[in-house]
C-alpha positions as CSV (number, residue, x, y, z in Angstrom):
1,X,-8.3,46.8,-15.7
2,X,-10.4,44.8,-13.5
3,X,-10.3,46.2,-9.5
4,X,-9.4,43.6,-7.1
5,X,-12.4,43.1,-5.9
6,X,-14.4,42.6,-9.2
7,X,-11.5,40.0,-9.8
8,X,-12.7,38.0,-6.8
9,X,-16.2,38.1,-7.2
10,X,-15.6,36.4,-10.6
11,X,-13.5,34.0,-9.3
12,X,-16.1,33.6,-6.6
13,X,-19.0,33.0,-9.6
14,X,-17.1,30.9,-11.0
15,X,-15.4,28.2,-8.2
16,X,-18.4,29.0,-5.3
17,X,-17.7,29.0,-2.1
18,X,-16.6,32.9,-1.0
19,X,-15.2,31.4,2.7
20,X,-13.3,28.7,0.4
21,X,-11.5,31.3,-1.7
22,X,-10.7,33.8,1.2
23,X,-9.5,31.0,3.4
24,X,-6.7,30.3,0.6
25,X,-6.0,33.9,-0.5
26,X,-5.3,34.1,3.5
27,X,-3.0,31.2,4.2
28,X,-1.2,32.3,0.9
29,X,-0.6,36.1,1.2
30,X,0.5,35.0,4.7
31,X,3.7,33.5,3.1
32,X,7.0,35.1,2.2
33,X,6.2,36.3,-1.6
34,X,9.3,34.6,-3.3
35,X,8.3,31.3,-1.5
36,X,4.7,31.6,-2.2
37,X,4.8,29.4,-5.6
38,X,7.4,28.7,-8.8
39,X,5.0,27.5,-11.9
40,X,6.7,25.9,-15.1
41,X,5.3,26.6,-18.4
42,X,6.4,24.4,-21.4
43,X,7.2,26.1,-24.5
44,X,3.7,24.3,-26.2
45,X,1.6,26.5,-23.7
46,X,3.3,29.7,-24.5
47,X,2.8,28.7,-28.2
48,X,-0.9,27.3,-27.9
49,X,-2.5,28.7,-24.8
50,X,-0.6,32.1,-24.4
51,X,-3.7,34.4,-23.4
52,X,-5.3,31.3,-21.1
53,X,-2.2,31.4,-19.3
54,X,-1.5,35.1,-19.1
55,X,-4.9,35.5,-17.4
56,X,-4.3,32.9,-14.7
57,X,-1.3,34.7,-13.7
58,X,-2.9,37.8,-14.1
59,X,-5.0,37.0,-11.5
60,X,-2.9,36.0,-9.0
61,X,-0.9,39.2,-9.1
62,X,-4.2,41.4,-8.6
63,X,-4.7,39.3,-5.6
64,X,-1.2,40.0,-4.0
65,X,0.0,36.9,-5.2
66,X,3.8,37.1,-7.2
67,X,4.4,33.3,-8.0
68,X,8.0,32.5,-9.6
69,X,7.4,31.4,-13.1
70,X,9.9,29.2,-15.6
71,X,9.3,28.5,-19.1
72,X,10.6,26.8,-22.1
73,X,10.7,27.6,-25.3
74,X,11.2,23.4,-26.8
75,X,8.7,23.3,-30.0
76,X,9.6,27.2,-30.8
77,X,13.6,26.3,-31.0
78,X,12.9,22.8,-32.9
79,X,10.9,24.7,-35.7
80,X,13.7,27.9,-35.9
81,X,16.7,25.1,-35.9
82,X,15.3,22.8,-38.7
83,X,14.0,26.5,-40.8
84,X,17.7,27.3,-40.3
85,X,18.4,23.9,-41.3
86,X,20.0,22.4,-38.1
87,X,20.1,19.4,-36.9
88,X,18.3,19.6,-33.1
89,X,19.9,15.9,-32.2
90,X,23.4,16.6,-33.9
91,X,25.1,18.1,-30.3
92,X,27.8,19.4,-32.4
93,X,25.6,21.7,-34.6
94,X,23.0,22.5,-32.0
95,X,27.0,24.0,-30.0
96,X,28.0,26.2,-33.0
97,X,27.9,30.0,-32.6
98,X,24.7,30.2,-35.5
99,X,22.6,28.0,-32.7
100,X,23.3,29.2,-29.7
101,X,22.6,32.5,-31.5
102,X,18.9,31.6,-32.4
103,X,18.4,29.7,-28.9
104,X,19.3,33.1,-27.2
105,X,16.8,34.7,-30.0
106,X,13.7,32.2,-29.3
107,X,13.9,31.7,-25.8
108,X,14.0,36.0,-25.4
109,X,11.2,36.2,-28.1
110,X,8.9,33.8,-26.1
111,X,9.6,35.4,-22.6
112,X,8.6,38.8,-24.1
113,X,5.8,37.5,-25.8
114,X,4.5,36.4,-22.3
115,X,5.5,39.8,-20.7
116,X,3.7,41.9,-23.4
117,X,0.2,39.4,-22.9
118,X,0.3,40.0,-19.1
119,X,0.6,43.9,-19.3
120,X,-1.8,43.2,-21.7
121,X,-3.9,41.9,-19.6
122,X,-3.4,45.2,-17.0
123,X,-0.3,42.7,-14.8
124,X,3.3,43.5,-14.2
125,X,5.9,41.1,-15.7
126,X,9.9,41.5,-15.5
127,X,11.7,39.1,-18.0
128,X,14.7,37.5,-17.0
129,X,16.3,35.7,-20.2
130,X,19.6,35.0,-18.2
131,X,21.4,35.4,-14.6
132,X,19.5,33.1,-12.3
133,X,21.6,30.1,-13.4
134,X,24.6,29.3,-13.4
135,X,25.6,25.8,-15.2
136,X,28.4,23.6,-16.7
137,X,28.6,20.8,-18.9
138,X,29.4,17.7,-16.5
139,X,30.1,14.2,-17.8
140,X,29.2,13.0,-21.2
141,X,25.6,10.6,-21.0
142,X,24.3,8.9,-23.9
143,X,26.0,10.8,-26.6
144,X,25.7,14.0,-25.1
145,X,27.3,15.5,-22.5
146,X,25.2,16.3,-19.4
147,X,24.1,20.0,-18.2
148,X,24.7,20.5,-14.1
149,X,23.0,23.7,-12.7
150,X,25.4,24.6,-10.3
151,X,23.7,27.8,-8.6
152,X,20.9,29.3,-8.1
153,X,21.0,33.5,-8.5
154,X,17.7,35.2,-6.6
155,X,18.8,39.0,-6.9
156,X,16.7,39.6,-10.4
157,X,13.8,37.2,-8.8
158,X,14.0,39.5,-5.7
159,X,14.4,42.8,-7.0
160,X,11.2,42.2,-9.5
161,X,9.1,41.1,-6.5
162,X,10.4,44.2,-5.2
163,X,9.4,46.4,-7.7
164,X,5.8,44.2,-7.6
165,X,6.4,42.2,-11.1
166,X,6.1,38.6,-11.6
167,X,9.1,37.2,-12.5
168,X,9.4,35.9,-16.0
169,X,12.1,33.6,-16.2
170,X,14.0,31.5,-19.4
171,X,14.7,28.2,-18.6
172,X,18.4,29.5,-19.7
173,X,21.6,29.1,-18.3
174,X,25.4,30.5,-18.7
175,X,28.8,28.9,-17.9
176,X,31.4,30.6,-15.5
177,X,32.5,31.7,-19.2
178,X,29.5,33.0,-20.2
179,X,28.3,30.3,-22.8
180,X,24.5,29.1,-22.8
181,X,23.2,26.7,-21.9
182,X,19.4,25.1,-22.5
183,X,18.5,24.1,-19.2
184,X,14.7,22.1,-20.3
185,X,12.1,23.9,-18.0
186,X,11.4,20.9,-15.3
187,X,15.6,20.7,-14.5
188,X,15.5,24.9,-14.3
189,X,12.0,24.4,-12.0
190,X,13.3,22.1,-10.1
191,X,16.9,23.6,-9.0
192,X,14.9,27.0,-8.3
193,X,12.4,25.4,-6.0
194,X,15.3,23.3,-4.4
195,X,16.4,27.1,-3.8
196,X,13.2,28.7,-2.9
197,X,11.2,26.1,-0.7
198,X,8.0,27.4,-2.0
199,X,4.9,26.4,-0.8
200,X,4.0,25.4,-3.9
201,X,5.0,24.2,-7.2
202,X,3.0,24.0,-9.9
203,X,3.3,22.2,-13.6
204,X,1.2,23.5,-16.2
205,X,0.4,21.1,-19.3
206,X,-2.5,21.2,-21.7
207,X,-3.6,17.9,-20.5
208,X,-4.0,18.7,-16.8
209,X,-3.3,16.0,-13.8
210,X,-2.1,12.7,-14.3
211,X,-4.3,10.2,-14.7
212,X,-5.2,6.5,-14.0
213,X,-5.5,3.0,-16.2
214,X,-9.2,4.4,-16.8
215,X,-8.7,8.3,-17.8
216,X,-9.5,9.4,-14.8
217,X,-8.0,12.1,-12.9
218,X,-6.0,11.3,-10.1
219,X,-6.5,14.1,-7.9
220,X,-4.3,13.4,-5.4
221,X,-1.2,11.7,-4.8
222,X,0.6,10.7,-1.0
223,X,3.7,9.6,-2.4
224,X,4.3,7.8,0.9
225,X,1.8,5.5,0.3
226,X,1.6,5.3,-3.5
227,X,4.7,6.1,-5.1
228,X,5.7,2.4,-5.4
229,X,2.4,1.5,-6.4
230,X,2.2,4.1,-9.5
231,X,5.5,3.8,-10.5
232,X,5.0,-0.5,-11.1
233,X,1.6,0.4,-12.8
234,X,2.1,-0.7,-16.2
235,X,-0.2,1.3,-18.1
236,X,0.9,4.6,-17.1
237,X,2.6,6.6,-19.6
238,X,6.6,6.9,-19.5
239,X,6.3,10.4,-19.4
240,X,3.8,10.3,-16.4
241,X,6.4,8.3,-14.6
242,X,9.2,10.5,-15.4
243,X,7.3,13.3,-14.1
244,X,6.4,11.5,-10.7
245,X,10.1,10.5,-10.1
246,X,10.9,14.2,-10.7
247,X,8.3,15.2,-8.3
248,X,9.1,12.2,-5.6
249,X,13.0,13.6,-5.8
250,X,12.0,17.0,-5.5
251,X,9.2,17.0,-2.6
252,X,12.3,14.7,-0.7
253,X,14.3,18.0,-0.4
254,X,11.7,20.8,0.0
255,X,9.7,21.6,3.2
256,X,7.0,19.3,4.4
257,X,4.5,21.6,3.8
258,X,5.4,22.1,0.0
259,X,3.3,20.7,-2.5
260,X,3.3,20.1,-5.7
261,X,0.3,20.2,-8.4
262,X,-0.3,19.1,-11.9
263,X,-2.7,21.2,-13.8
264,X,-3.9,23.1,-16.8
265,X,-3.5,27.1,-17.1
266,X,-7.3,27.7,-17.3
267,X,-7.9,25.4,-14.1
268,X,-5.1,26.8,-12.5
269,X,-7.0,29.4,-9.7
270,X,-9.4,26.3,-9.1
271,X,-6.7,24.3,-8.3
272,X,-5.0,26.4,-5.5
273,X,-8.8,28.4,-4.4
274,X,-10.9,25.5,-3.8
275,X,-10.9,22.1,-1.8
276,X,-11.1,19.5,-4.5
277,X,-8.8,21.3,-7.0
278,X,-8.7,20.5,-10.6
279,X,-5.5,18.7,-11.6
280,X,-3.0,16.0,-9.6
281,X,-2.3,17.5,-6.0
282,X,1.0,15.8,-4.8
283,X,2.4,15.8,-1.4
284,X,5.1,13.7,0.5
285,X,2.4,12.5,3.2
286,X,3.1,9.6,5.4
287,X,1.9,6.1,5.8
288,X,-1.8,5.9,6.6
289,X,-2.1,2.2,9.0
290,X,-5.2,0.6,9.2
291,X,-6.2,-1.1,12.5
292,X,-9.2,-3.5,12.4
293,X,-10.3,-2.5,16.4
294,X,-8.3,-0.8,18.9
295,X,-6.4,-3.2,20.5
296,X,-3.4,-3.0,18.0
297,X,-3.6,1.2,19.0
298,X,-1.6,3.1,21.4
299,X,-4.4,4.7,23.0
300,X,-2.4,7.4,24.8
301,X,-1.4,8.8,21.8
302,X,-4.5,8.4,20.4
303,X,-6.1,10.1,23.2
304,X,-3.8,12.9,22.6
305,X,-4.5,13.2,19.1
306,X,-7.9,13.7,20.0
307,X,-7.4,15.8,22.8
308,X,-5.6,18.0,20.1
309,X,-7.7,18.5,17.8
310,X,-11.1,18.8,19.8
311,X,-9.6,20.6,22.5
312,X,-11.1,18.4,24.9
313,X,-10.6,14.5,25.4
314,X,-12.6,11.5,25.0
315,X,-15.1,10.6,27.8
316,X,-13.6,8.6,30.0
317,X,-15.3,5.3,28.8
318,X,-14.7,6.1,25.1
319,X,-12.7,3.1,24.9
320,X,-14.9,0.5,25.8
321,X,-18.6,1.8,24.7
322,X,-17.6,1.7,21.3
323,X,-17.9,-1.1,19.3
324,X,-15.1,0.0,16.8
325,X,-14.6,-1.3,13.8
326,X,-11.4,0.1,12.1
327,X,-9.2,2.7,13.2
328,X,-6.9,4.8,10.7
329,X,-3.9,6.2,12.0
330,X,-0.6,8.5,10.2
331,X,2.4,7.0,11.3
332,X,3.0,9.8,13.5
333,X,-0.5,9.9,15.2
334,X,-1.4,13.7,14.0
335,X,-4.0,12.3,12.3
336,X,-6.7,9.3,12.6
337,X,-10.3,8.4,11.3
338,X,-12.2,6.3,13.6
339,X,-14.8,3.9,11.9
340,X,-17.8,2.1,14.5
341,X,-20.0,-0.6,13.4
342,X,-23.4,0.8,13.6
343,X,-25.2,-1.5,11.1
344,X,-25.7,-1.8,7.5
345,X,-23.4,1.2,6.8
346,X,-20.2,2.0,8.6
347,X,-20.0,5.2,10.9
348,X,-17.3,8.2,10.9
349,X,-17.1,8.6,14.7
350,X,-13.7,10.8,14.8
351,X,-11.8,12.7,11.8
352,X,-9.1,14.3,14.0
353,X,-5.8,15.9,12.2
354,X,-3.6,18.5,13.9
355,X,-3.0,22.1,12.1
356,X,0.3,20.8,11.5
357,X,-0.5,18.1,9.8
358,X,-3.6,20.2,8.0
359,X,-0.7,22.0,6.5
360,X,1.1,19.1,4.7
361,X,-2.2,17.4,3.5
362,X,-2.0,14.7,5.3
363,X,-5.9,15.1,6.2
364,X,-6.4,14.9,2.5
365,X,-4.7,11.6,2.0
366,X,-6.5,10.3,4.8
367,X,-9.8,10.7,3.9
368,X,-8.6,9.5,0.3
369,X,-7.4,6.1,2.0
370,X,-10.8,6.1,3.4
371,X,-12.7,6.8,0.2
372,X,-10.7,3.8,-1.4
373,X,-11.3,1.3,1.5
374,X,-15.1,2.1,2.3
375,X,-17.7,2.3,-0.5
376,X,-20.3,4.0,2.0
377,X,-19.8,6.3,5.2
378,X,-22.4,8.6,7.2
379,X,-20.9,11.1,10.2
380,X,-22.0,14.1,11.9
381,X,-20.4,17.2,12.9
382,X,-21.6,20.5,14.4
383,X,-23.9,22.9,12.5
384,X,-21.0,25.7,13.2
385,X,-17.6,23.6,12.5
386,X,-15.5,26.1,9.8
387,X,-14.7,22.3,8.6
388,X,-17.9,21.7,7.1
389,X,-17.4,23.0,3.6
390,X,-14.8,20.4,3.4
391,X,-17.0,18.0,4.0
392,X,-19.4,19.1,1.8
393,X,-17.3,18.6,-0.8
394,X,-16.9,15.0,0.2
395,X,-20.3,14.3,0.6
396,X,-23.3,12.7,-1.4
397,X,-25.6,14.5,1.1
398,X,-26.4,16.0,4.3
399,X,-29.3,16.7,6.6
400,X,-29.1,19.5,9.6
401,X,-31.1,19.1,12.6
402,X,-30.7,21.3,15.9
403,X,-26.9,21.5,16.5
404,X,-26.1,19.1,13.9
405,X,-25.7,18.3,10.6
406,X,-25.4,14.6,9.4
407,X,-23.2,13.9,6.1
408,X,-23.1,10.8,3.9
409,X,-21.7,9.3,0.8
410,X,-22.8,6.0,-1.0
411,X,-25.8,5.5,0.9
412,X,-28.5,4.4,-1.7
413,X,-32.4,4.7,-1.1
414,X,-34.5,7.3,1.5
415,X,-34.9,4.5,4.0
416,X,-30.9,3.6,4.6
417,X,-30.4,7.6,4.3
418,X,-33.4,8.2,7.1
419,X,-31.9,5.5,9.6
420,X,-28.3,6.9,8.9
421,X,-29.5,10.3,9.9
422,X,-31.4,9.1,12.3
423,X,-28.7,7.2,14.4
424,X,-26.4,9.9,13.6
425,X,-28.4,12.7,15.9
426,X,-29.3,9.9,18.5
427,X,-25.5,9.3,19.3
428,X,-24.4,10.0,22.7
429,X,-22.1,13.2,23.4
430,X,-18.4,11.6,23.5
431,X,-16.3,14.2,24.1
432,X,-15.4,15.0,27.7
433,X,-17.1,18.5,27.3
434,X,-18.6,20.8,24.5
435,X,-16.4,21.7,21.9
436,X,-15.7,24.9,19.6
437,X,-16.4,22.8,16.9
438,X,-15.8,19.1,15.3
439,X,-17.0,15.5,15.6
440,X,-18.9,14.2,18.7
């Protein structure tokens, strides 16, 4: 078994950045364990990616990590109903003492199976095939009648995060009478995270993140903003809409710091180690207004914001030596981008968001809004700001010079790139005093 440190140096070789992992491995074993992250597995991983999956989580429990996971068991139970020669859509057959017999038999089979590949793999895993919900059959839907997950039951998730096993959990549940029930693994996810309020919650799928009209990845989602937007797209898949409207009723209820994120189980460590992920990243957020000058802004609050962030304020004739061209403010002013006209190309004066806001993402849906509005940007920021390998990330290039280092993206051609940089380092100091770090 891999130490825990040879375990991070290869997840090091293979994402990059060492800061970038340690700054998440961090911020999450700074969280209570049980509320760190609840992962669903669908029974088609367990039955096609088994080992790729055991090794993700294997990973994040030699790092101190103990996420909360939930699986299904949906092709396995189809194939042993139809060998046994019952009908999976006849409600009355799939209720008879025979099926609830084999659905007690699969769904324990394919929690084991899980269990046995992690200590494999050298992890810990408890199964829990039953006792963490507690359902009843409500009123009858379309032909069937309807399961309701009444209650949520953490004493087997806590006492196996106790004993330092990742909790292995059937997406089972049992009436007051002790009949059970199959829960499907997003309605069992979803009433455990309502419980929980986990930082994070993550849906594994072969296909990783949702994606757009084109095929491509959408890598992150403010629901604030684009919700509405996705949901009237007509090309996107019914399923990919059934599983935002999940997620959009979910994210309502949790914390505003939860997230929730859409990936595949070999992408998984990128997607919660490193800055641009791999799957669909999905956060509540807030609206992101765009002001076309400052005139339309509340400056105090702006000034605030600023003040905030930079630790000091603007100098005292910020206001009127800039020639701004658009302003982009959160609804609640904890975060803004400030855009100046400065030629050819536009200029990121200020990218101010507040820790708090840092922690529900709203950062990263701002500077997507910006992406989508302006097809070229160039900024500086000082040589020594930790936020730097953000922007790195988000850059086509850089150039560092003395105290600063100048980014851009969608600059084409040395001579556009030279004046950028150029302008960049000649800009005056607008900040009030020297700063720990940041924009000037």
């Amino acid at each position: 078994m891999l130490s825990t440190h040879a375990l991070i140096v290869k997840l090091l070789r293979s994402l990059g950045g060492r800061k970038e992992v340690e700054q998440y491995l961090k911020q999450f074993s700074e969280i209570d364990q049980r509320r760190f992250a609840v992962i669903k597995v669908g029974g088609g991983l367990l039955a096609e990616d088994l080992e790729s999956l055991a090794s993700s989580l294997m990973f994040l429990h030699q790092v101190g990590l103990t996420p909360v996971v939930v699986h299904g068991a949906g092709p396995q139970l189809a194939a042993t109903l139809a060998a046994e020669g019952i009908d999976a859509g006849d409600y009355t057959q799939r209720r008879s003492p025979r099926a609830l017999e084999l659905v007690r038999r699969v769904f324990r089979q394919e929690n084991l199976r899980l269990v046995d590949m992690l200590e494999e793999l050298g992890a810990r895993g408890r199964p829990i095939v039953g006792g963490v919900f507690e359902a009843q059959l409500g009123p009858e839907g379309p032909g069937v009648p309807v399961v309701q997950i009444m209650r949520v039951q953490l004493e087997a998730i806590d006492s196996s995060i106790r004993a330092g096993s990742l909790p292995i959990i059937a997406s089972l549940g049992e009436t007051a009478s002790g009949q059970i029930l199959d829960l499907g693994p997003d309605a069992a996810t979803v009433a455990l995270a309502r419980q929980l309020g986990p930082f994070k919650v993550m849906f594994l799928r072969a296909a990783g993140g949702l994606r757009d009209e084109c095929g491509d990845l959408l890598s992150a989602i403010n629901l604030a903003e684009d919700y509405e937007l996705l949901m009237a797209e007509p090309t996107m898949s019914p399923a990919s809409r059934h599983k935002l409207a999940l997620v959009h009723a979910l994210l309502a209820e949790l914390p505003r710091t939860s997230s929730v994120s859409i990936t595949s189980p070999e992408l998984l460590a990128r997607e919660l180690f490193t800055h641009k992920g791999s799957g669909t990243l999905i956060r509540r957020g807030e609206r992101v207004l765009r002001h076309e000058g400052v005139e339309t802004v509340d400056r105090e609050r702006l000034t605030q914001l600023l003040t905030t962030a930079f630790g000091r304020p603007p100098v005292a004739d910020y206001y009127e030596s800039k020639k701004f061209w658009r302003i982009y403010l959160a609804d609640s002013y904890r975060a803004a981008a400030i855009l100046t006209d400065e030629g050819a190309v536009p200029y990121l004066d200020k990218y101010a968001v507040t820790s708090e806001a840092q922690g529900e993402g709203i950062g990263g849906s701002l500077w997507q809004r910006l992406a989508r509005d302006n097809e070229a940007l160039f900024w500086r920021s000082r040589i020594d700001n930790p936020v730097n390998p953000w922007y790195f990330q988000r850059a086509d290039g850089s150039f560092s010079s003395g105290d600063w280092t100048v980014f851009w993206y969608g600059v084409e051609g040395f001579a556009a790139i030279q004046a950028c940089v150029e302008r960049a380092l000649a800009m005056p100091a607008t900040l009030a005093a020297h700063s720990l770090g940041g924009m000037e």
